[in-house]
C-alpha positions in Angstrom: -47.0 -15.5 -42.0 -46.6 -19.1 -41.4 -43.3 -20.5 -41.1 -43.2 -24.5 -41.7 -39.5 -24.5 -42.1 -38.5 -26.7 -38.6 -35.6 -28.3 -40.2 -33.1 -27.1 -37.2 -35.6 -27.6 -34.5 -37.4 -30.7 -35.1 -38.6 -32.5 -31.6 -36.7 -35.5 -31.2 -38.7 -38.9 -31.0 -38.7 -40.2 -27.2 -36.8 -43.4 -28.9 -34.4 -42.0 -30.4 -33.9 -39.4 -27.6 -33.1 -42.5 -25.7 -30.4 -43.6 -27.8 -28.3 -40.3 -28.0 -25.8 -41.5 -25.5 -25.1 -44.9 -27.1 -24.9 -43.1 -30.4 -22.9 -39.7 -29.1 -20.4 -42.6 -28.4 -20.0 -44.3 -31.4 -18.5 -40.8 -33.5 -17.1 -42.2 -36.4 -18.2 -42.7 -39.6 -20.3 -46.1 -39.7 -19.1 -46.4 -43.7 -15.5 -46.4 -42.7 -13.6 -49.1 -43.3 -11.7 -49.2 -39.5 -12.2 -50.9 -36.1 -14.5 -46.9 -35.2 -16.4 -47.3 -38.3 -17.5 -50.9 -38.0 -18.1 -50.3 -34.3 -20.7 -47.0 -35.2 -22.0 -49.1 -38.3 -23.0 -51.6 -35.8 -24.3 -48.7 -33.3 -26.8 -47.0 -36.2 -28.2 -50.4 -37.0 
C-alpha cells in the first residue's frame, strides 16, 4: 500500500520555515478589522 496522504506532515519550505517566528507573532486574524488584525494582515503579505 501506498499512502500519498501527507496533508499533516508536509515538509515546510526553508522560506517559510524562516518566517515562522515573525508569523507565530502576529496571531490574530489578518481579516479582522482591529489594530491585531491589520498588524497580521500586514505580517502574511
Amino acid at each position: 500500500m501506498i499512502y500519498l496522504d501527507n496533508s499533516a506532515t508536509t515538509p515546510l519550505l526553508p522560506s517559510l520555515r524562516n518566517q515562522l517566528p515573525k508569523l507565530a507573532a502576529q496571531f490574530a486574524n489578518p481579516s479582522s478589522l482591529h489594530i491585531w488584525g491589520f498588524e497580521a494582515e500586514k505580517a502574511v503579505d
